[in-house]
C-alpha positions in Angstrom: 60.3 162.8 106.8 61.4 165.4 109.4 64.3 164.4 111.1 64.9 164.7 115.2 67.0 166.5 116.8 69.6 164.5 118.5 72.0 167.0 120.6 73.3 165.9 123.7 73.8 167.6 126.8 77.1 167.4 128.1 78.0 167.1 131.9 81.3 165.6 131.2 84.2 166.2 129.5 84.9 169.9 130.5 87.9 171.5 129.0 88.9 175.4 130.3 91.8 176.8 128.5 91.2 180.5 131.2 91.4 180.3 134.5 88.4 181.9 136.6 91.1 184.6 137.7 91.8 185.3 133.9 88.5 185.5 133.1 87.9 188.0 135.6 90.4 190.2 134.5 89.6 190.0 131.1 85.6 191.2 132.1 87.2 193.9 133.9 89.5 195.1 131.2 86.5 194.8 129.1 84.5 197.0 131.7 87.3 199.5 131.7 87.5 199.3 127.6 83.7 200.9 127.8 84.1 203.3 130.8 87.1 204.9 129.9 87.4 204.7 125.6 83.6 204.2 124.9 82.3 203.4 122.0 80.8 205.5 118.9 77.3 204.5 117.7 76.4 205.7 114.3 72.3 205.3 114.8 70.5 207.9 116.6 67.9 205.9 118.3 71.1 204.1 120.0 73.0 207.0 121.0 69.6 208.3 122.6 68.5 205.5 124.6 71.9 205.9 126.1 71.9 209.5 126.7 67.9 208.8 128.4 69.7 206.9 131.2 71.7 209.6 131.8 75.4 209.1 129.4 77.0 211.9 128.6 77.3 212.2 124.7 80.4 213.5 123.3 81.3 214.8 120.0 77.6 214.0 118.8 77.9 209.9 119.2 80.4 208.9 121.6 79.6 207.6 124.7 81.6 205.8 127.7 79.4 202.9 129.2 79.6 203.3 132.9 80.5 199.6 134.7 77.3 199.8 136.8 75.1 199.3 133.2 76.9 196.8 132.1 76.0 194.6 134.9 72.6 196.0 135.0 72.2 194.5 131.0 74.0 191.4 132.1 71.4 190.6 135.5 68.3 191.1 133.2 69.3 189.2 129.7 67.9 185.9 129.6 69.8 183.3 130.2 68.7 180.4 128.0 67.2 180.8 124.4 65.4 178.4 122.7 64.8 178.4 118.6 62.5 176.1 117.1 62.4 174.2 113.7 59.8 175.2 111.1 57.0 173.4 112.8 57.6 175.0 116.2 59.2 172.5 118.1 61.2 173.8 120.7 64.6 171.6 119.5 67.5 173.9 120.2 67.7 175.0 123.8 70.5 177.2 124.1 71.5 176.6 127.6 74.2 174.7 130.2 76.7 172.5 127.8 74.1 171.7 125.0 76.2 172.1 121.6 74.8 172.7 118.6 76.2 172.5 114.8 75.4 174.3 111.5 77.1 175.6 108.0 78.1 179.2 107.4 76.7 181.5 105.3 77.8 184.3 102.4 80.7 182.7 101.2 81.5 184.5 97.8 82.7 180.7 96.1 81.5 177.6 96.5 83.1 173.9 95.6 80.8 172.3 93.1 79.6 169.2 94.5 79.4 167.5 91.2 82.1 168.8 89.4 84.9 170.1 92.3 85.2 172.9 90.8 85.6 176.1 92.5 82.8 178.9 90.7 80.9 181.9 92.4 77.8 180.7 94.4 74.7 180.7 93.3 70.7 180.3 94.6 70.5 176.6 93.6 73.9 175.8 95.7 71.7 177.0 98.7 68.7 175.1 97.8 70.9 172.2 97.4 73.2 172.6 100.6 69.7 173.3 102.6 68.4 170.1 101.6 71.8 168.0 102.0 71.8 169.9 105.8 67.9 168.6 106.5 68.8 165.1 105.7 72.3 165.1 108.0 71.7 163.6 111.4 74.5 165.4 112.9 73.5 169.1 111.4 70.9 171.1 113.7 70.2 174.4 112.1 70.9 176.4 108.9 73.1 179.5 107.1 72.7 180.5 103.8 75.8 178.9 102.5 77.0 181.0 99.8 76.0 184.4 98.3 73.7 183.8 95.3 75.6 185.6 92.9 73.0 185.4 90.1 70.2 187.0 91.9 70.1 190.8 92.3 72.2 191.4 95.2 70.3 194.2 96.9 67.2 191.6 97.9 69.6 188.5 97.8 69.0 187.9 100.8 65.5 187.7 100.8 66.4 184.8 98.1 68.8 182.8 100.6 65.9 182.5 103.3 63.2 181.7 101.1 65.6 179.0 99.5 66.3 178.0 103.2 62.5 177.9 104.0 61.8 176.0 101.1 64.3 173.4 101.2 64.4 172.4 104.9 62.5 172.1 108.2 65.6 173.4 110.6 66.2 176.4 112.6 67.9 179.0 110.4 70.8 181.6 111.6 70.3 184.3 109.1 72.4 187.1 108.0 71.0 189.7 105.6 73.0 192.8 103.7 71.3 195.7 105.1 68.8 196.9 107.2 65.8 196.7 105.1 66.7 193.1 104.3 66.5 192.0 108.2 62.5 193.4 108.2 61.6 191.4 105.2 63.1 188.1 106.6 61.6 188.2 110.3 58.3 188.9 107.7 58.5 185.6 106.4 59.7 183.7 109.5 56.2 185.6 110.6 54.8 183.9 108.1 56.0 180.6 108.7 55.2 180.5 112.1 51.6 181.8 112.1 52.3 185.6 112.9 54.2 188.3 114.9 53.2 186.6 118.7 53.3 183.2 117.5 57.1 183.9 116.2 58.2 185.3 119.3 57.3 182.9 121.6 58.8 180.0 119.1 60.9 181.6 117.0 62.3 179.6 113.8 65.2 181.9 113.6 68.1 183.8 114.9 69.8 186.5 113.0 73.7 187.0 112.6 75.0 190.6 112.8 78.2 191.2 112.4 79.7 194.7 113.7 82.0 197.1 111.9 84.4 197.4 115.2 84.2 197.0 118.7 84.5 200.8 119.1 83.0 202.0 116.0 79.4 200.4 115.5 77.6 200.6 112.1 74.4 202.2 111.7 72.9 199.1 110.0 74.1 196.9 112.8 72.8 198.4 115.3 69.1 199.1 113.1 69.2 195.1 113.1 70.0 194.8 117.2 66.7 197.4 118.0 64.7 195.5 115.8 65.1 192.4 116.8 65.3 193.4 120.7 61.8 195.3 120.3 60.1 192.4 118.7 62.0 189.8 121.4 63.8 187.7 119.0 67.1 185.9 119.3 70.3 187.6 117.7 73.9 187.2 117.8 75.8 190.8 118.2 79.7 189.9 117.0 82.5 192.4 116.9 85.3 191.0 115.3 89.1 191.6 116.3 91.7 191.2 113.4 94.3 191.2 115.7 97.1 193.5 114.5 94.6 195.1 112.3 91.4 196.1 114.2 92.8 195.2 117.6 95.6 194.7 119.9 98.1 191.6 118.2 97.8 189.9 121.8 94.8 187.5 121.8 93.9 188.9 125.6 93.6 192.4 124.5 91.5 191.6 121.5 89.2 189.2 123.1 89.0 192.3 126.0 88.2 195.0 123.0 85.9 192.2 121.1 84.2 192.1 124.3 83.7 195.1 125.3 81.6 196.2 121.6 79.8 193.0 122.0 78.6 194.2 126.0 78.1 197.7 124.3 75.5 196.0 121.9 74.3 194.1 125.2 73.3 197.1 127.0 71.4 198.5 123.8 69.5 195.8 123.8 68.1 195.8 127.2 67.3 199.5 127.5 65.4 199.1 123.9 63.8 196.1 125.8 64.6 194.2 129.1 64.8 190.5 128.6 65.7 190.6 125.0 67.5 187.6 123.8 71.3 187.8 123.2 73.5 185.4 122.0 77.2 186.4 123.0 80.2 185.0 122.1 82.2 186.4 124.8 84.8 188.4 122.3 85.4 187.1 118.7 89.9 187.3 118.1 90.7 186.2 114.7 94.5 185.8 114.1 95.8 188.0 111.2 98.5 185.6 109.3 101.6 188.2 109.1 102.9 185.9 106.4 99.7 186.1 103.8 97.8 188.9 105.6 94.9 186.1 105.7 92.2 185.7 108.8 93.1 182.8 109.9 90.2 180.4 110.6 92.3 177.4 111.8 94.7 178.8 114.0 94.3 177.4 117.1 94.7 180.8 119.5 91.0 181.6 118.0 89.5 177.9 119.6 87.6 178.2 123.5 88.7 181.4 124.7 85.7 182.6 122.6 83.1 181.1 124.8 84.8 180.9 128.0 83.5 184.5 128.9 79.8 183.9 127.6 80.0 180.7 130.1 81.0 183.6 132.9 77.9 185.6 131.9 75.8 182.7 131.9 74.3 183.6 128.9 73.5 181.9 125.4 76.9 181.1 123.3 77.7 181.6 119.9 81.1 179.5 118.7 82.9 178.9 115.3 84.0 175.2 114.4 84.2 172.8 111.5 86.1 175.5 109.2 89.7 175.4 107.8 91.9 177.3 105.6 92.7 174.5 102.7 91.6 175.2 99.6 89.8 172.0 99.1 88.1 169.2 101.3 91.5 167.7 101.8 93.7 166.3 104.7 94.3 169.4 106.1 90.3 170.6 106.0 89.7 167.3 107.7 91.9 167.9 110.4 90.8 171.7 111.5 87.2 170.7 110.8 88.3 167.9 113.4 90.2 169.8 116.0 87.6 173.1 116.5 84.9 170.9 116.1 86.0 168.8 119.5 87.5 172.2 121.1 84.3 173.9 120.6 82.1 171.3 122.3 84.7 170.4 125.3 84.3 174.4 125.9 80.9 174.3 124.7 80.0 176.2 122.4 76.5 176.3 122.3 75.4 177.6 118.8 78.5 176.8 116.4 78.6 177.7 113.2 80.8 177.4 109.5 80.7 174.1 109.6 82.1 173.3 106.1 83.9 177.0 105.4 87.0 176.1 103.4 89.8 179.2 102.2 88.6 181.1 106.0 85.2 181.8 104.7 85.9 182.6 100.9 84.4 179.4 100.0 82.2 176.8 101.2 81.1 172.7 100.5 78.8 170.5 100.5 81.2 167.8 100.8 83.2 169.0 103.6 79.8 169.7 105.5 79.4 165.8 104.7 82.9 165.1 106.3 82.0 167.6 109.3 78.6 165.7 109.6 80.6 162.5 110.5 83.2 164.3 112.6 80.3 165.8 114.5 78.9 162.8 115.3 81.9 161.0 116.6 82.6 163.8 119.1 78.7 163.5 120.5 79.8 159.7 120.9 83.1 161.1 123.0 81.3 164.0 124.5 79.2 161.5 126.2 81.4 160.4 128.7 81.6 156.8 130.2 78.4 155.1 132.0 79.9 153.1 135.6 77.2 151.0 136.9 76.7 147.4 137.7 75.0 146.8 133.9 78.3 147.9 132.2 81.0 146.3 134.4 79.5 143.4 133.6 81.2 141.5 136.6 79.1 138.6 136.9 79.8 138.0 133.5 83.4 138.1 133.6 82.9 135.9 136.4 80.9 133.5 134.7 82.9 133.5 131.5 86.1 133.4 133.0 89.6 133.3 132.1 89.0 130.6 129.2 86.0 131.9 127.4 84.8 134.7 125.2 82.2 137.1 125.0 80.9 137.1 121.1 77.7 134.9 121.8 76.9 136.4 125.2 73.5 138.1 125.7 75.2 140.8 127.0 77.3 141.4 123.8 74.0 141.6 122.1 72.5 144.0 124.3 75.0 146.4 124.5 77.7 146.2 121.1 75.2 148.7 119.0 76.0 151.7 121.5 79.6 151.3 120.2 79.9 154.1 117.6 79.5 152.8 114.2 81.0 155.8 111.4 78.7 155.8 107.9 81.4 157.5 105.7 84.6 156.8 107.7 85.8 153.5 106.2 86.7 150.3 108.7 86.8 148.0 105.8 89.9 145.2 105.3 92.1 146.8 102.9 91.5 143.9 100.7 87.6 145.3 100.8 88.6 148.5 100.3 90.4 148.2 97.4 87.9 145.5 95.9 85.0 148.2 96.3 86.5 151.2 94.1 89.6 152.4 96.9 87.7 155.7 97.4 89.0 158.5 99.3 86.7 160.0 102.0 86.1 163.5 100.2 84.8 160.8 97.0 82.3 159.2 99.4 81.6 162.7 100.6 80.9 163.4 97.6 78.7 159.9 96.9 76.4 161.1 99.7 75.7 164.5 99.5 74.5 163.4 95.3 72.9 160.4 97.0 71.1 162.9 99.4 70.6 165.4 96.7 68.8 162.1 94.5 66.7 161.0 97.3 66.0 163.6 99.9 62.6 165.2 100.0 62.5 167.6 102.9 58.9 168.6 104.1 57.4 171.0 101.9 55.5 174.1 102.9 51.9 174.6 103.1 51.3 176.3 99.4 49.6 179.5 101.4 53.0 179.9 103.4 54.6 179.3 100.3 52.6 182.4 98.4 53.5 184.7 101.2 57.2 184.2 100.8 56.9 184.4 96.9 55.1 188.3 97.7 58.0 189.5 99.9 60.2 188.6 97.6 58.9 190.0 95.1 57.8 193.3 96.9 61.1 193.7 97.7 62.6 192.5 93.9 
């Protein structure tokens, strides 16, 4: 069975954490960042569509990004993008306040679901955590989860989508190792879709690229960003501050650096080809811990400011939520997961990601994506704000009741008590209950699902000639 998308489109709550006067400041620092420091580009074809609309090149690479081209690249980039399931239904619109939830992807360890055992990843934890992800309501699109550590790791990547292919019927957000990697993925996504034409108007995938530096940009990075602007397909371009290592310590200077590589990578894109998709995430600050020298996923100065500047831009919004430091699915995993989760929709964050990242991003868990999966789905239930009309103030029924009745056996309690949120691993028993039934802690029933899901889950397979054509870039590339 394929299961429906069920986002919701927020109009109400709203949470801002900038002001529209900060935000402005920060674009123009950002602005400034690129006009006066510029940025080096270590691929030739980038430095050169640059220098064709008349840049100055300096020192072979480096060029300052005049302000005038930066807004240029922001009035032409499309404002909405929309990626499709494996089937080709258009079920993540990436536009307005729609939010959007899915796993990370390369973490080096994984927490065995059956054992809880923390091991190196490998290809059947993805299989497994792409089929556990297909079956969860509350999950909309994939990442590869872990590295597969026992696959050769110069095509692992091709490995990671074909399990994610395989295994479920979502949208994927991809990441790949190098350059060569990227070409052989959109190859299979080609595949699955019907062909080159077919994939661009509905594509089933986005890719991930993550940038050296805001002011230093990778060759391979950039490779990905041309290819994927010339063919029209959706990508993320993320420069990340460490602040106090990559980047100013401040958050405002960071996010104003971050920003400024990820506008840099804007601009490439729309000279290679106007109207290429972007998905921007306004400026990603990570807070370096002084005390442990560890990025920081939970600290809360890296929640909503990374999306308030995307919102400015009006364009599609990458965000990070559902992710925490512990070391296991524990208390304190279950309160970040909790906290970003609900930031990153109030700002909304339209496509967030590392939704069950434990350790920041050194391991990840099908069990915590369990929790998350739950989490998620209470704040849609919040996120959907109150409904005033005459139907819901029920005041003809207070009337009618009055002060010495009750409302259990009412028509209108029958009508209306299943739009109450109802949690399917969050426990509500009596304690008596509770006990009597095994006194299980959440991350056991977690753990109960995702085996139970695992057991019982049969996502949709592929058509076997789709299947074939994966299994031969794979193994061209192997």
């Amino acid at each position: 069975m394929t299961l429906q998308s069920n986002y919701t489109s927020y109009d109400t709550p709203r949470f801002r954490k900038v002001s529209d006067d900060q935000i402005e400041r920060l674009h123009h620092a950002s602005l400034e960042i690129l006009d006066r420091t510029g940025v080096v580009l270590y691929e030739p074809e980038a430095v050169e569509l640059l220098e064709h609309k008349g840049l100055k090149v300096e020192d072979g690479n480096r060029v300052r990004i005049p302000p005038g081209l930066v807004e240029w690249a922001l009035s032409i980039a499309p404002k909405r993008a929309v990626i499709c399931d494996r089937n080709g239904r258009r079920v993540m619109p990436l536009e307005r306040n729609n939010v959007f939830f899915g796993p990370g992807s390369d973490c080096p360890n994984v927490i065995d679901v059956r054992t809880g055992e923390r091991r190196r990843g490998v290809l059947q934890d993805i299989e497994e955590a792409s089929r556990v992800c297909d079956a969860l309501p509350n999950i909309d699109f994939l990442m590869s989860f872990c590295i597969a550590s026992d696959v050769d790791q110069m095509v692992s990547d091709r490995h990671q989508m074909r399990a994610m292919l395989m295994n479920s019927t979502k949208p994927i957000l991809f990441v790949t190792t190098e350059f060569g990697g990227c070409v052989d993925v959109i190859r299979m996504a080609e595949a699955v879709a019907g062909g080159e034409e077919a994939l661009r108007r509905n594509p089933i995938c986005a890719l991930y690229i993550n940038v050296s530096h805001p002011l230093r940009h990778n060759a391979e990075a950039l490779q990905k960003l041309l290819f994927m602007a010339g063919k029209g397909l959706p990508t993320t371009y993320t420069p990340v501050v460490l602040r106090g290592i990559t980047g100013p310590v401040t958050a405002a200077g960071a996010i104003a650096m971050a920003n400024a590589g990820e506008l840099a990578g804007l601009v490439i894109s729309q000279i290679k080809r106007e109207g290429a998709p972007v998905i921007l995430t306004g400026g990603v600050n990570d807070m370096l811990d002084m005390r442990t020298t560890v990025d920081a996923y939970g600290d809360p100065t890296n929640r909503v400011m990374l999306v308030e500047l995307a919102h400015r831009y009006g364009l599609p919004i990458f965000g990070l939520a559902g992710c925490s430091d512990s070391k296991i699915p524990d208390e304190q995993a279950a309160a970040e997961a909790a906290f970003s989760i609900v930031l990153e929709a109030l700002a909304g964050a339209q496509l967030t990601h590392d939704v069950g990242y434990l350790e920041g991003g050194m391991c990840n868990s099908i069990e915590q994506i369990v929790i998350c999966d739950e989490l998620i789905a209470y704040t849609k239930h919040f996120m959907k704000g109150l409904e005033v009309n005459e139907e819901t103030l029920a005041l003809d029924l207070i009337d009618e009741i009055g002060p010495h009745g009750d409302f259990i056996g009412s028509e209108h309690t029958r009508l209306h008590y299943k739009k109450d949120w109802y949690p399917k691993l969050f426990d509500r028993k009596p304690y008596e209950d509770w006990s009597q039934s095994g006194a299980k802690t959440l991350r056991q029933r977690a753990q109960e699902k995702a085996l139970k899901l695992l057991a019982t889950h049969r996502p949709e397979p592929l058509p076997a000639d789709v299947q074939a054509a994966i299994d031969r870039i794979v193994a061209e590339a192997s």
